[in-house]
C-alpha positions as CSV (number, residue, x, y, z in Angstrom):
1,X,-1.8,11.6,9.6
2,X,1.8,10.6,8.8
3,X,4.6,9.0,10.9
4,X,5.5,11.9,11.8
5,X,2.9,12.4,14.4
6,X,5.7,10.0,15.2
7,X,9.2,11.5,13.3
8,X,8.9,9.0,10.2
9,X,9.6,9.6,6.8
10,X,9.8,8.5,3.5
11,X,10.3,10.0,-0.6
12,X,8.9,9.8,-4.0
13,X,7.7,7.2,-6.2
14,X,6.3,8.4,-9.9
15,X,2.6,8.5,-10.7
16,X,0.8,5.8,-9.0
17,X,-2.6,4.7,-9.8
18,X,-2.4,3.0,-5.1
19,X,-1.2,1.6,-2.5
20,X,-1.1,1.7,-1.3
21,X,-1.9,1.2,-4.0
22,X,-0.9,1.1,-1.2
23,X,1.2,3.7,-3.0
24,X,4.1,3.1,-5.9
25,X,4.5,5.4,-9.2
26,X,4.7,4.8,-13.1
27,X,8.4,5.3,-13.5
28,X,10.9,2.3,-13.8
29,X,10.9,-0.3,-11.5
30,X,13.2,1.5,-8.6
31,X,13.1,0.6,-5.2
32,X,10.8,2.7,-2.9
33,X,10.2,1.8,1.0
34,X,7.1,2.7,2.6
35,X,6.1,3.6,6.3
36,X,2.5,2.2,6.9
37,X,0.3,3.2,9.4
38,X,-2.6,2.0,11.1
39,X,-5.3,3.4,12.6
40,X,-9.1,3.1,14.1
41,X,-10.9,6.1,14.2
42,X,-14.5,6.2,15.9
43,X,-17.0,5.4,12.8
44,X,-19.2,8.5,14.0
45,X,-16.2,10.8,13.4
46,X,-14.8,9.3,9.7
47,X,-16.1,11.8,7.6
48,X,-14.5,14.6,9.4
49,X,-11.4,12.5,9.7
50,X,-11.3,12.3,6.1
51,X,-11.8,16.0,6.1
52,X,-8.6,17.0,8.0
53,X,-6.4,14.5,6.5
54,X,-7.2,15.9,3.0
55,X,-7.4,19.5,3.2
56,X,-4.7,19.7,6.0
57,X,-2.3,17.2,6.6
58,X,-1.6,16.1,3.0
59,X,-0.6,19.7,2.1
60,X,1.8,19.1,4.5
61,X,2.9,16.0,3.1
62,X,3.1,18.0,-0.2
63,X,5.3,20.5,1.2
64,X,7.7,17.8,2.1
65,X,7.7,16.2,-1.2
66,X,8.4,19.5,-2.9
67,X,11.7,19.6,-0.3
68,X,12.5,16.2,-1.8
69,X,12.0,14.7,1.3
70,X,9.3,12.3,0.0
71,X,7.4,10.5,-2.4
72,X,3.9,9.9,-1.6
73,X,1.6,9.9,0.4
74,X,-1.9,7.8,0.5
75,X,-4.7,7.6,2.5
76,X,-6.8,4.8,2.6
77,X,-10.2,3.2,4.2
78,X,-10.8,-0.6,4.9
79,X,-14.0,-1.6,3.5
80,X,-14.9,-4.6,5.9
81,X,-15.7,-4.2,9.6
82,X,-12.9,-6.5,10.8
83,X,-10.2,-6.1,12.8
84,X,-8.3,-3.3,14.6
85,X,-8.3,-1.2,12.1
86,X,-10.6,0.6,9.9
87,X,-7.5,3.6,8.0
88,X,-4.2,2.8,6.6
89,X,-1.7,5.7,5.4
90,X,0.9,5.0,3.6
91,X,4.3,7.4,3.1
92,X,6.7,6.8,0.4
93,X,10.6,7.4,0.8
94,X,13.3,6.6,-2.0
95,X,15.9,5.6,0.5
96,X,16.3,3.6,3.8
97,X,18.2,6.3,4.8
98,X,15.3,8.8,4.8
99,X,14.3,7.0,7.3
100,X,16.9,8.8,9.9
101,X,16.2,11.9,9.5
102,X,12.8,14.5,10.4
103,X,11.1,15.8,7.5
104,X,8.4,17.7,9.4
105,X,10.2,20.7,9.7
106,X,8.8,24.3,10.7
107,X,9.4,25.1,7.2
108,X,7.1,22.5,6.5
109,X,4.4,22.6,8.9
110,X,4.3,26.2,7.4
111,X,2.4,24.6,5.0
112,X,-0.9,23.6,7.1
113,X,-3.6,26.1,6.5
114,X,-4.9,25.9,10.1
115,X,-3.6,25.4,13.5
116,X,-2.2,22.3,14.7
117,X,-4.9,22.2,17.0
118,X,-7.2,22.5,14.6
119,X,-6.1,20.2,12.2
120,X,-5.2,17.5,14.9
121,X,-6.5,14.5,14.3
122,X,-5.8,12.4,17.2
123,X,-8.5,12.9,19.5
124,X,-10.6,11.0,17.1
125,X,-8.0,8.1,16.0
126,X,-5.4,6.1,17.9
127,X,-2.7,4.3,15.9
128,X,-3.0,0.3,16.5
129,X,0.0,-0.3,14.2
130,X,2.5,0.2,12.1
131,X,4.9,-1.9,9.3
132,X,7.5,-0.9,7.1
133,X,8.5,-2.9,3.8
134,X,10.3,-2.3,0.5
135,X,9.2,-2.8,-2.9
136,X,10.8,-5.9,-5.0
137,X,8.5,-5.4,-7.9
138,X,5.6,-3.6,-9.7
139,X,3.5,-3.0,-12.4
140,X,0.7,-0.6,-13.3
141,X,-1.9,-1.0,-16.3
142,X,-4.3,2.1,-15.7
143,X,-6.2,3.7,-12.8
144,X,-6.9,2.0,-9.4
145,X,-9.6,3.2,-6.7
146,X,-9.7,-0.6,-4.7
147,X,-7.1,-3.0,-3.4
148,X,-6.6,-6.4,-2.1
149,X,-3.9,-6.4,0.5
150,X,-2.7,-9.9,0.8
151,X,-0.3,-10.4,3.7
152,X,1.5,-13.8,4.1
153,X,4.2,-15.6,6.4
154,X,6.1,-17.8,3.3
155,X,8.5,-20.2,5.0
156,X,10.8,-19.4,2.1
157,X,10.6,-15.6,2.2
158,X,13.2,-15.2,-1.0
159,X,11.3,-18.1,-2.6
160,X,8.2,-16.2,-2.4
161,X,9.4,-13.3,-4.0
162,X,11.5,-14.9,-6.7
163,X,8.6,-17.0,-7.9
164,X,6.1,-13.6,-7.8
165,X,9.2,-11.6,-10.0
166,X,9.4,-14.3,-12.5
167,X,6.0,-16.2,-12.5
168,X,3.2,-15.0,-11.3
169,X,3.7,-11.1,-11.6
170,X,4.6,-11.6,-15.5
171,X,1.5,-13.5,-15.9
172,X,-0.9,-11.5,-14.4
173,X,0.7,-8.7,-16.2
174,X,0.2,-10.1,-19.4
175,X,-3.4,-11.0,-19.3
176,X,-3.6,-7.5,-17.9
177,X,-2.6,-5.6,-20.3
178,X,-4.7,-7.8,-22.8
179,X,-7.6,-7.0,-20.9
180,X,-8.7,-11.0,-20.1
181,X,-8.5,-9.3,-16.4
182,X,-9.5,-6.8,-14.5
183,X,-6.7,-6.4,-12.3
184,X,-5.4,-2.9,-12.8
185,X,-1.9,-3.5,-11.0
186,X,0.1,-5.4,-8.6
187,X,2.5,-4.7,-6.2
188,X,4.9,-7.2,-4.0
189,X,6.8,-5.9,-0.8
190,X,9.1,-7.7,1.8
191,X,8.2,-6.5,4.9
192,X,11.2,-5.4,6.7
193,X,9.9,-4.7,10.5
194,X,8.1,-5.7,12.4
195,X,9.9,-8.8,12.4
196,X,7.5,-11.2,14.9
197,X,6.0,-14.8,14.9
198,X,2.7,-12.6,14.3
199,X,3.5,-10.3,11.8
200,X,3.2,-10.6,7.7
201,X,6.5,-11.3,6.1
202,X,5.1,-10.5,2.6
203,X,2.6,-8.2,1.2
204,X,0.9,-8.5,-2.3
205,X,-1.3,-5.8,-3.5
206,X,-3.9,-6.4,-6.5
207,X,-5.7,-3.2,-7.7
208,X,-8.8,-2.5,-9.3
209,X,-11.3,-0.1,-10.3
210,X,-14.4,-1.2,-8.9
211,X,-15.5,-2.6,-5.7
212,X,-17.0,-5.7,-6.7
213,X,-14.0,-6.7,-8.7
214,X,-11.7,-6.5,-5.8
215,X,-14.8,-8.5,-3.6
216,X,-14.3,-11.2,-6.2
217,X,-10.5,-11.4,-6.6
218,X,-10.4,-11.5,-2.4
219,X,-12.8,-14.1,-2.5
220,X,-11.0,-16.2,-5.1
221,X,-13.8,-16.0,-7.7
222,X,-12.4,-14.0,-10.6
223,X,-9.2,-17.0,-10.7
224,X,-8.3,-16.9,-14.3
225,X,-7.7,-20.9,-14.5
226,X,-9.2,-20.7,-18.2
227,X,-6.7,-18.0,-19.6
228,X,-3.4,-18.9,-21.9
229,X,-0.6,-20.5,-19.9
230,X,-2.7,-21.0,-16.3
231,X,-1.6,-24.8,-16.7
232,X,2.0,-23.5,-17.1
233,X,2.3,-21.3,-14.5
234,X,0.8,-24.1,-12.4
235,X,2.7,-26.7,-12.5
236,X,6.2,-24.4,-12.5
237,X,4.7,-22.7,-9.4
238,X,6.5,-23.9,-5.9
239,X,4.2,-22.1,-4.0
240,X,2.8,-25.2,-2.1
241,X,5.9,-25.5,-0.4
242,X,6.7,-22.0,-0.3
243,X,4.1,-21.0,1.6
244,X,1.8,-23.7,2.0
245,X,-1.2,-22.1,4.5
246,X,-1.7,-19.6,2.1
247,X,-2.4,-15.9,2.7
248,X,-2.8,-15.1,6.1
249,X,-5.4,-12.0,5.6
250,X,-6.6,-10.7,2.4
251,X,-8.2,-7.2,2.9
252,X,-10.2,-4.6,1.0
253,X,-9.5,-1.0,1.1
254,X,-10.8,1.8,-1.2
255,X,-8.2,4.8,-1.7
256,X,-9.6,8.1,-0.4
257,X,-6.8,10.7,-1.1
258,X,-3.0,10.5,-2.3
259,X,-0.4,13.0,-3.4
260,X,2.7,12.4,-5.0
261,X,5.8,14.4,-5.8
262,X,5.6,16.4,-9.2
């Protein structure tokens, strides 16, 4: 479900088309923070999974976004076998501060159409992880059903995002919007905890419509090195020294379900 199977919360974002991605909304470019959630759930039991989390636990979420209490909230399932993970949710606040208090309250769990025994998910999912980050920028050019999660330890952290604000973010939303791409939206986060040797310092998000596009992007093959002011970009970029190993993982995910505040 949500944090709050571990007292988390979060609050509203506009209209996104997900994260995810991972999860951000059309309105202006306001600063949302965002409690991610990892889990595995037993392949044999994912369509029932799915089941609960939709019909149950995101009215819940509803109920707290019609408090005000929260943005959004997004499910969504990795597409590769890979790592320790196979879900990701992802619950949208407005303020750091949201982060302090308990949104699931009676009032709220009022919402959930069954009993919490019923709806329970956790018999067949343990959570392997968690992260929380803020947005820095966004941009959204039409619907979005996959996305590239690029996670990435920059040694210049600041660098990173300024260069993604003012470079690479503008370009990608140009050629966009022209439609010399099929990227659908893009998203760039610091991640603010946790704060470890092992853990992302940066997350990128890249949406799309279709499967194959995303395959493509992750796999470097739709670069768009032929497009009007590549070279530019190129040659201002500092990214070499910025982050010079590169991305550290680049996964697929496919959005199952997400509700955000009217």
């Amino acid at each position: 479900m949500f944090r709050n199977q571990q007292q988390l919360d979060m609050k509203k974002i506009m209209l996104l088309t997900i994260v995810l991605t991972m999860a951000i909304p059309a309105k202006a470019q306001e600063t949302v923070y965002i409690y991610m959630q990892y889990r595995q759930v037993d392949p044999s039991q994912s369509a029932e999974f799915e089941r609960r989390e939709i019909e149950y636990w995101s009215k819940v979420a509803k109920a707290a976004m019609d408090k005000g209490d929260m943005l959004g909230w997004v499910l969504a399932k990795r597409m590769d076998q890979g790592g320790n993970h196979n879900y990701v949710f992802a619950n949208v606040f407005s303020s750091i501060e949201d982060f302090d208090e308990n949104i699931w309250t009676s009032d709220v769990m009022e919402a959930l159409p069954v009993s919490v025994e019923e709806a329970s998910t956790e018999g067949m999912s343990s959570t392997v992880g968690d992260m929380i980050v803020r947005s820095e920028a966004y941009w959204f050019n039409g619907g979005n059903k996959y996305w590239v999660w690029n996670y990435g330890q920059p040694d210049d952290v600041q660098g990173f995002i300024d260069e993604n604000k003012t470079l690479w973010g503008p370009w990608f939303k140009r050629h966009s919007q022209e439609g010399n791409i099929p990227t659908k939206s893009w998203e760039l986060y610091r991640v603010l905890a946790p704060a470890t040797s092992k853990h992302a310092t940066v997350l990128t998000i890249d949406g799309f419509d279709t499967y194959s596009d995303a395959i493509q992007h992750c796999g470097g093959v739709l670069l768009p090195n032929d497009l009007d002011g590549w070279e530019d970009v190129v040659n201002s970029s500092k990214m070499d020294e910025i982050m010079p190993e590169g991305f550290g993982a680049r996964v697929v995910y496919q959005r199952i379900h997400s509700v955000y505040a009217d």
